[in-house]
ZATOR-394607 format. One line per field, with one value per residue (C-alpha): residue number from 1; residue in one letter; x, y, z. Coordinates in steps of 0.05 Angstrom, whole numbers, plus 5000, padded with zeros to 4 digits. Layout:
<rs>
seq	(NUM,...)
type	(A,...)
x	(X,...)
y	(Y,...)
z	(Z,...)
</rs>
This chain:
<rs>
seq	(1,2,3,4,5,6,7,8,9,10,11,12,13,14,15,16,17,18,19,20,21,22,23,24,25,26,27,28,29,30,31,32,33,34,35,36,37,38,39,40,41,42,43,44,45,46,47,48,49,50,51,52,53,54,55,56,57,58,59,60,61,62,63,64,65,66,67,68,69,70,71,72,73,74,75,76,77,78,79,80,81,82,83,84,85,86,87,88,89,90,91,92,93,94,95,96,97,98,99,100,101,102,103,104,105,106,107,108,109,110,111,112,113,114,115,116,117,118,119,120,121,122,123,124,125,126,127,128,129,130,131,132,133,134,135,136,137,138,139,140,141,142,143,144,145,146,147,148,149,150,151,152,153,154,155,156,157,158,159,160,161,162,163,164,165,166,167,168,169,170,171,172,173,174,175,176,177,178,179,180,181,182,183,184,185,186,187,188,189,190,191,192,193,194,195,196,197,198,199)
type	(X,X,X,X,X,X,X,X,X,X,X,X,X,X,X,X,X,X,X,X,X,X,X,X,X,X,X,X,X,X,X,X,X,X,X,X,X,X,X,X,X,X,X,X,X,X,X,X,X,X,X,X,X,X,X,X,X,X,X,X,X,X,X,X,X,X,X,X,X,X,X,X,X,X,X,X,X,X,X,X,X,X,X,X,X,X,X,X,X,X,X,X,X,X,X,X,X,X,X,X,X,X,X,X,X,X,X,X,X,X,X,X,X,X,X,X,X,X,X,X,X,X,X,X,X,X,X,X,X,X,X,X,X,X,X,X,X,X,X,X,X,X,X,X,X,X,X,X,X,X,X,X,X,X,X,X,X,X,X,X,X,X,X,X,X,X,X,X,X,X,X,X,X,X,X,X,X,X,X,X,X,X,X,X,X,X,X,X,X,X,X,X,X,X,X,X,X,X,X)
x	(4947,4951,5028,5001,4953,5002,5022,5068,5038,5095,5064,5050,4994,4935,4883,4909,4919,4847,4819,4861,4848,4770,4779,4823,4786,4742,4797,4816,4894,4914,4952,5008,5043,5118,5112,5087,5143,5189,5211,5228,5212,5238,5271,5232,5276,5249,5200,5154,5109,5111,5191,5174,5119,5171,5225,5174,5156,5225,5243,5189,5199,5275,5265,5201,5214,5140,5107,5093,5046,5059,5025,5053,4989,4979,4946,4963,4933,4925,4955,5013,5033,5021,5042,5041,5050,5097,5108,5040,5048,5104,5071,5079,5139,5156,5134,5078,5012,4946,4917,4984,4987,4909,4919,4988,4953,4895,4939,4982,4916,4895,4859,4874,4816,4835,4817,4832,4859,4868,4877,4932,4955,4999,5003,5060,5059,5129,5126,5200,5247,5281,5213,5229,5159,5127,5051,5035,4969,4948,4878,4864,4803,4786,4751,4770,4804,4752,4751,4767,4755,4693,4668,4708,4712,4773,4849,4899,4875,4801,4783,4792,4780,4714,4672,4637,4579,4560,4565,4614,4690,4705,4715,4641,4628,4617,4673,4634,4625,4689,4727,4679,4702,4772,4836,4862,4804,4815,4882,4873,4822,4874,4921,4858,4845,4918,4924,4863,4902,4955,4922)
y	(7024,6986,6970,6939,6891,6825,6821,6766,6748,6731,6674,6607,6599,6573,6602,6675,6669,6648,6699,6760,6737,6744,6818,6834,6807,6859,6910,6862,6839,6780,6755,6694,6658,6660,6588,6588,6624,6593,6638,6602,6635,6699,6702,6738,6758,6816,6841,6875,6869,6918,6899,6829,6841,6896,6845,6794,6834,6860,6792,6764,6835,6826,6750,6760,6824,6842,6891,6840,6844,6815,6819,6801,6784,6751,6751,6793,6780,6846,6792,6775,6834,6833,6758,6715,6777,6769,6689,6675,6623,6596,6592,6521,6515,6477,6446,6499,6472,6514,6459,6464,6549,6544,6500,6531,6592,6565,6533,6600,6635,6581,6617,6691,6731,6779,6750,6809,6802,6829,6804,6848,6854,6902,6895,6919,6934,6948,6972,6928,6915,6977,7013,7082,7092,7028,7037,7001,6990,6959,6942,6910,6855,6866,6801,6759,6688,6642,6579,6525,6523,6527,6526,6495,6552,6599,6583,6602,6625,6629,6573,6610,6675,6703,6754,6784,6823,6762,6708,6664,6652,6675,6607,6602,6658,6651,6660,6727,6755,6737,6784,6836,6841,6816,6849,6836,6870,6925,6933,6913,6974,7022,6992,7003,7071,7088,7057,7100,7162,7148,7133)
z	(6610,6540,6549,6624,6596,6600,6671,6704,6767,6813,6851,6836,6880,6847,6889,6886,6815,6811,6858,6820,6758,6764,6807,6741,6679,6666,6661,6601,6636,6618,6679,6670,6735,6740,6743,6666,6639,6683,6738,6810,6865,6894,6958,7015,7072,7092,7156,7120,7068,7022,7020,7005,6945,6919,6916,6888,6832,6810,6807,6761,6717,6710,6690,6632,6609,6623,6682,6742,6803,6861,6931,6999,7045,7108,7180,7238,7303,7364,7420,7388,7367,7296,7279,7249,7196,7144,7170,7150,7115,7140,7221,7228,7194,7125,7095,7087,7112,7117,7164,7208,7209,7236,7289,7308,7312,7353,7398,7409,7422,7474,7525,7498,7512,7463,7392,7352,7283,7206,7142,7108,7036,6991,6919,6877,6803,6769,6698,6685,6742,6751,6762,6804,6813,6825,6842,6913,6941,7012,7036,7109,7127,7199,7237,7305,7306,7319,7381,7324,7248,7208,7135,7069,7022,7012,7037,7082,7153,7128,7166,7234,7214,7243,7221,7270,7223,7186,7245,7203,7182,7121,7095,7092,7062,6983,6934,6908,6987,7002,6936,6951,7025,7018,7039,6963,6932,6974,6953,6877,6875,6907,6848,6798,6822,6818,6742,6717,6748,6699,6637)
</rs>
């Protein structure tokens, strides 16, 4: 794990960064946005996820030199078949808007009885770009999309996305409740769990 310790996140969102940086820190990485080193964007043409965090990371690899992580995340909902999905944040079109995808998504869901949703992520660690084996973990957040938005904390869909067990969106839950429950933590412990296998 030493030669893992510097990773390139390949993302330049400032929120994930923060939220992966603190599930990571003890584990000593030391995690650095493409955007510092600067990398652009990868493209992300693909349907799935896992394709789209693979591509993400082999790009940030191929243009540092250093392992990257990436993560491909977003919100699926039961009635529309799994969208918004990989489109996430992208719903409402560009420019990207958190405030646009939730009501977009709202008004989509106007009178759906069936409220059903996830939060889904899949992280992807390549060792350098041409990684054969690159280790891939996936974690899933279960809740309902709520009548209209609630609470100020996290990002994204949080806002709208109710939680059933603790009567609340996860936007009001706290920052600690909220990584302990989280779809990324889920999946940055599959990625932890996976490292410590081959250390």
């Amino acid at each position: 794990m030493n030669a893992l310790k510097r990773l390139v996140l390949a993302s330049n969102n400032p929120s994930k960064l923060r939220e992966l940086e603190t599930l990571l820190a003890p584990l000593g990485f030391d995690l650095v946005t493409q955007g510092a080193l600067g990398i652009g964007e990868a493209d992300e043409p693909h349907v799935t996820f896992v394709e789209n965090a693979l591509a993400k990371a082999r790009h940030a690899a191929l243009h540092s030199g250093l392992p990257a992580l990436a993560d491909d995340s977003g919100i699926c909902v039961a009635a529309l078949g799994g969208a918004p999905g990989v489109r996430s944040a992208r719903f409402a079109g560009e420019p990207r808007s958190d405030v646009r995808n939730n009501t977009r998504l709202l008004d989509v869901l106007h009178g759906e009885a069936d409220r059903r949703a996830w939060y889904y992520a899949v992280l992807v660690l390549v060792r350098h770009a041409d990684d054969p084996q690159p280790l891939i973990a996936e974690g899933s957040w279960y809740g309902e999309i709520a009548q209209a938005p609630r609470g100020e904390g996290g990002f994204g869909y949080d806002p709208i996305f109710w939680l059933p067990e603790f009567g609340c969106t996860s936007a009001e839950l706290s920052a600690d409740r909220k990584r302990a429950l989280s779809h990324r933590s889920q999946a940055l412990q599959g990625l932890i769990a996976a490292l410590q296998r081959q250390s």
